[in-house]
C-alpha positions in Angstrom: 33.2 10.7 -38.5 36.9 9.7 -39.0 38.4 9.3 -42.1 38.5 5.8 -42.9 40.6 3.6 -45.4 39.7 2.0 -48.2 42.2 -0.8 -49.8 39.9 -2.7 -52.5 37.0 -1.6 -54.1 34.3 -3.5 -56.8 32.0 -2.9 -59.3 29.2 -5.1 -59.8 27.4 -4.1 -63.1 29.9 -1.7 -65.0 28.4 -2.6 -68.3 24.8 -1.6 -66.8 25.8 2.2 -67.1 29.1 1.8 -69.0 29.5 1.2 -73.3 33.3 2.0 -73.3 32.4 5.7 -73.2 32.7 6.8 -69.8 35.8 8.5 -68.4 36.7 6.4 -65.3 39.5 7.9 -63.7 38.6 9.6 -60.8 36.9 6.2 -59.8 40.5 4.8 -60.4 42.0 7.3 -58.2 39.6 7.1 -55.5 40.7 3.6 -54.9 43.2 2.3 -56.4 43.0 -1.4 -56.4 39.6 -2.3 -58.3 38.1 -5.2 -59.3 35.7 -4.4 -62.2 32.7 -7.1 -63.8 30.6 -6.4 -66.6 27.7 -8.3 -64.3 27.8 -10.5 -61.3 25.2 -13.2 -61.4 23.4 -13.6 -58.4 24.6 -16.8 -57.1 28.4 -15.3 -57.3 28.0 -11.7 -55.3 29.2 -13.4 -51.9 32.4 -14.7 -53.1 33.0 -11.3 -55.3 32.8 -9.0 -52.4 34.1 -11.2 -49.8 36.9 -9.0 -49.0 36.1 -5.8 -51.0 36.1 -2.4 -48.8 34.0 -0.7 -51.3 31.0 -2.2 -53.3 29.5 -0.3 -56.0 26.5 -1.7 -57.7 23.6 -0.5 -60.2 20.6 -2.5 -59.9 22.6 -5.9 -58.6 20.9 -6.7 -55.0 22.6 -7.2 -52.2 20.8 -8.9 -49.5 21.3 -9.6 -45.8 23.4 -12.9 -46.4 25.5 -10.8 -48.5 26.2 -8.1 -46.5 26.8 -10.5 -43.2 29.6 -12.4 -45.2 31.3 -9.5 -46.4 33.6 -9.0 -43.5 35.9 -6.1 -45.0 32.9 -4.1 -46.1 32.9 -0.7 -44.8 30.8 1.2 -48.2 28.3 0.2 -50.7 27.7 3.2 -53.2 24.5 2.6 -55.5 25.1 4.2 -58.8 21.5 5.5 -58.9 19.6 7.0 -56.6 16.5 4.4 -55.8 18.0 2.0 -53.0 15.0 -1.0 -53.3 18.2 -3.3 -54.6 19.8 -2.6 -51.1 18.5 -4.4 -47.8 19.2 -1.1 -46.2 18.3 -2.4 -42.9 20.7 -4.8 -43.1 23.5 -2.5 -44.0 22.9 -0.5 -40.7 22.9 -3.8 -38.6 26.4 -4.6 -40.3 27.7 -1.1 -39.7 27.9 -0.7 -43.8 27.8 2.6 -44.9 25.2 3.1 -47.9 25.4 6.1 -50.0 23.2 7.1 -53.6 23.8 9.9 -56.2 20.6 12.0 -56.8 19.9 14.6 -59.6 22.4 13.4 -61.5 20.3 12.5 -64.9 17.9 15.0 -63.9 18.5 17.3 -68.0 18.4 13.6 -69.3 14.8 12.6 -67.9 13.2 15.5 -68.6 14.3 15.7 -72.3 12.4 12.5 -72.5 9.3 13.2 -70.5 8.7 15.8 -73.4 10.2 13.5 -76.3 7.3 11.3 -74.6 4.8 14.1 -74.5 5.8 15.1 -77.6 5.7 12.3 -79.5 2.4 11.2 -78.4 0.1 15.1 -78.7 2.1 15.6 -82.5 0.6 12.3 -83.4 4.7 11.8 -84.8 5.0 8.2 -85.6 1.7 8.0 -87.4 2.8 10.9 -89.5 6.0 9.8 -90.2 4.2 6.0 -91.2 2.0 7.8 -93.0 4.7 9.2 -95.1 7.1 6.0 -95.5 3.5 4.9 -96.8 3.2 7.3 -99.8 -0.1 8.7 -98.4 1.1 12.2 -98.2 2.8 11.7 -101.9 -0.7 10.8 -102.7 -2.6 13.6 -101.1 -4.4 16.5 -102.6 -3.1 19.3 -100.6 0.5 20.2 -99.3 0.1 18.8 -96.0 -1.9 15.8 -94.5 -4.0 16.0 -91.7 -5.2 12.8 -90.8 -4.4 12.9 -87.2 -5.3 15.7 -85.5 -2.6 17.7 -83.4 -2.6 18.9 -79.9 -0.9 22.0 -78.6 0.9 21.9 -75.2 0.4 25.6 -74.8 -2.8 26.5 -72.2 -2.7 22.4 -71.1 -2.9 21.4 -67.8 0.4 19.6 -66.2 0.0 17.4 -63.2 3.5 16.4 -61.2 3.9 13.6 -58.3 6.9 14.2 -56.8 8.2 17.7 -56.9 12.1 16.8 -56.3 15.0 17.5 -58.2 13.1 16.2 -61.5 9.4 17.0 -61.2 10.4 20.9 -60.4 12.9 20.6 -63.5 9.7 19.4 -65.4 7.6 21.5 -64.4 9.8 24.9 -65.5 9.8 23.0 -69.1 6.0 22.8 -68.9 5.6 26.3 -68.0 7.9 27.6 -70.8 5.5 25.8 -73.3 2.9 27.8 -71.6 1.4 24.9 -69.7 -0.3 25.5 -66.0 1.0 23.0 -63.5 -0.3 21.8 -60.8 1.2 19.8 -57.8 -0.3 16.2 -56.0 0.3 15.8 -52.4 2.5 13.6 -51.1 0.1 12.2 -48.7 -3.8 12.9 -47.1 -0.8 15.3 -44.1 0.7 16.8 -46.9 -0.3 20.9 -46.2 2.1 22.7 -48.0 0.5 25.4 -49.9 -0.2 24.7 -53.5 -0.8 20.8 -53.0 -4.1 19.0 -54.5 -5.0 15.9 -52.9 -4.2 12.9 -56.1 -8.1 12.6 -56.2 -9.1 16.3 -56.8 -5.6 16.8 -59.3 -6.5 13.9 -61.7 -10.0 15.4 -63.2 -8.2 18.4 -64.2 -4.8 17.7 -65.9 -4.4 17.0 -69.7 -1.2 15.3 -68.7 -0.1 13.5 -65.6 3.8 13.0 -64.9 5.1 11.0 -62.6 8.3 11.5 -60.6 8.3 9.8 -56.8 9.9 6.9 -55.6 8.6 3.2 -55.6 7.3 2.5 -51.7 4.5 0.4 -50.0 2.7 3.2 -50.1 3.2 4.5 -53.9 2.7 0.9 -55.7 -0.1 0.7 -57.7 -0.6 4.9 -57.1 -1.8 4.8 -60.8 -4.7 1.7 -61.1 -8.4 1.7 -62.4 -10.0 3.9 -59.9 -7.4 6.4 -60.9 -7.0 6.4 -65.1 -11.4 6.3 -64.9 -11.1 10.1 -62.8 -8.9 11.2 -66.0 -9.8 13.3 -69.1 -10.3 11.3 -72.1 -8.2 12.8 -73.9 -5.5 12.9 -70.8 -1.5 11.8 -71.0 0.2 9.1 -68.4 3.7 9.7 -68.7 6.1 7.6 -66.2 9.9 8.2 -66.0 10.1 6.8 -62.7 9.2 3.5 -61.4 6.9 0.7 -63.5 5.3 -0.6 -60.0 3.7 3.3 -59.5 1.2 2.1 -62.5 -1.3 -0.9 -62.4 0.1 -2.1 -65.9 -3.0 -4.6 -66.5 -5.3 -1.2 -65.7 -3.5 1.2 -67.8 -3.7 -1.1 -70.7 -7.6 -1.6 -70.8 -7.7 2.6 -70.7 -6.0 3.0 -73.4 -7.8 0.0 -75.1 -11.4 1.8 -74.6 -10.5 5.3 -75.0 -10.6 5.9 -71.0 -7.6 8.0 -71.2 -5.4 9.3 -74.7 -2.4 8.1 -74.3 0.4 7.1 -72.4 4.8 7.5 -72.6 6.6 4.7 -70.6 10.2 4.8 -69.8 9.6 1.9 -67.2 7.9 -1.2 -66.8 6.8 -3.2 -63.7 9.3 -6.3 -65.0 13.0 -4.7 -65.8 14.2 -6.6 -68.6 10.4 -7.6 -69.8 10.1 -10.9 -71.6 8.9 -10.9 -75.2 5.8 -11.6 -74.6 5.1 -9.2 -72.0 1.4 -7.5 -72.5 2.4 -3.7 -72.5 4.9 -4.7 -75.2 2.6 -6.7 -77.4 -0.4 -4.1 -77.3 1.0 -2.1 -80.5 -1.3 0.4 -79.4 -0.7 3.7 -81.3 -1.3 5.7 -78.4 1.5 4.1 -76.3 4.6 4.6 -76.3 7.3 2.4 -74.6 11.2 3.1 -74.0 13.8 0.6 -72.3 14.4 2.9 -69.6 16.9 5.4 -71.0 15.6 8.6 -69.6 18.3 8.9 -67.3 21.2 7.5 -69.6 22.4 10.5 -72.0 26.0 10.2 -71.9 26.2 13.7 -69.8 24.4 12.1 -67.5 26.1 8.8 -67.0 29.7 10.5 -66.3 28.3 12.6 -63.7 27.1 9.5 -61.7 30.4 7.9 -61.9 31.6 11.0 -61.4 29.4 11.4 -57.9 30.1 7.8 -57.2 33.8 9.0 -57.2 33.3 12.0 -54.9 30.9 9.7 -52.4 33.9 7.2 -51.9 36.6 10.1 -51.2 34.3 11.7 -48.8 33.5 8.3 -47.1 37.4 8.0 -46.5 37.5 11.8 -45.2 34.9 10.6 -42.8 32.8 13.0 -44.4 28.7 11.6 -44.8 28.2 12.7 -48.3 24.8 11.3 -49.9 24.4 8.8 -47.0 21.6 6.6 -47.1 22.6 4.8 -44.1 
């Protein structure tokens, strides 16, 4: 590649990753003219990016009849690392460039697979309820034990997707003296060490999920699944909603099929009020608003990475290229 210039550069959804805390200057020097918005609706991304050289967006999709009027374009950096918000495909056809930013939150998601994990086997919000209740004021010993207590130690962890997070997950699991064990990618998956999904369900006490959203991995999680776990087993999900069959998971946790389950994602990103996994008020499920990734360590290194794609895009230099 040739080094290439870059004259204008946008950002689509600063305010999805941004609070007025992030250090943006190396994104300022990268390019210098920029065009920042908080969030550009749908109806308006054409016009915004018209004659940008550089588009950065979050989770803002940009489609084929985006991409074909944007005549300057020459970059789009996704400031994540899924690219389902991208038409990919169409980017290649338009000679776009596409780059992503991986491991960047990976010390951010796992603190909260095991804040999850946590949460959920030290029975924590019903003993701190219990407490803002008076009941342990009331008891008649020092300590309460009305919810019994599970140790990590000696458990059973089972990981799909062993990338940058699900090997960072699995060396926490290990250090609380948890055995892990690894799912195949797919039925031509031989590495050593890899259970087919089937065989590796039956035999974990909790089952984290860290691969992508595909054809192939929606719905990975639905009834047929959750009935081959341990009744007593964890879901936790970090990743993608559309990798659990929401409607499933719900009636297993209803009946006691499995013990509990930690979301930090839902199948509908924002989910309206009265969406069903938000209504259950199940006490052995907890939900998040997908914030695994967004410690604020975490967030400056992607704008950081975003920075460092765009300067090696105008060294001609393929750095994190997804196209």
């Amino acid at each position: 590649m040739t080094a290439t210039g870059v004259e204008k550069a946008v950002f689509l959804d600063l305010d999805s990753l941004d609070r007025d805390d992030l250090d943006l200057s190396r994104l300022g020097v990268a390019v210098k003219n920029w065009e920042w918005h908080g969030l550009v609706r749908d109806d308006d991304v054409s016009a915004v990016i018209a004659d940008a050289d550089v588009v950065v967006s979050n989770k803002v999709v940009l489609a084929e009849h985006h991409l074909a009027a944007a005549n300057s374009l020459k970059l789009v950096c996704i400031a994540a690392t899924g690219t389902n918000n991208i038409d990919t495909d169409a980017a290649g056809r338009h000679g776009v460039a596409v780059c992503n930013v991986g491991g960047y939150a990976t010390p951010s998601v796992v603190q909260q697979v095991f804040t999850l994990l946590l949460v959920l086997t030290t029975r924590f919000n019903e003993y701190n309820a219990a407490v803002k209740r008076g009941d342990w004021s009331r008891s008649r010993f020092f300590c309460l034990l009305d919810y019994p207590i599970r140790e990590l130690a000696g458990k059973t962890m089972g990981i799909v997707g062993y990338g940058h997070l699900g090997k960072a997950v699995a060396g926490i699991a290990e250090a609380f003296g948890m055995q892990v064990v690894l799912a195949q990618r797919d039925a031509g998956d031989t590495r050593p060490g890899r259970i087919p999904l089937r065989d590796l369900l039956p035999r974990v006490d909790v089952l984290s999920l860290h691969c992508p959203l595909t054809p192939e991995t929606r719905g990975l999680i639905g009834s047929d699944e959750l009935a081959l776990m341990k009744p007593d087993a964890v879901l936790i999900n970090t990743a993608r909603g559309g990798l659990v069959d929401e409607a499933a998971l719900l009636d297993a946790l209803k009946s006691g099929q499995i013990g509990g389950a930690g979301l930090d994602v839902v199948e509908v990103e924002p989910p309206p009020e009265a969406y069903p996994l938000l209504k259950a008020d199940l006490p052995n499920l907890l939900v998040t608003p997908h914030t695994a990734w967004a410690s604020l360590e975490s967030r400056q290194r992607l704008v950081d990475e975003i920075a460092m794609n765009i300067e090696a895009f105008k060294q001609g230099q393929a750095r994190n290229r997804v196209v």
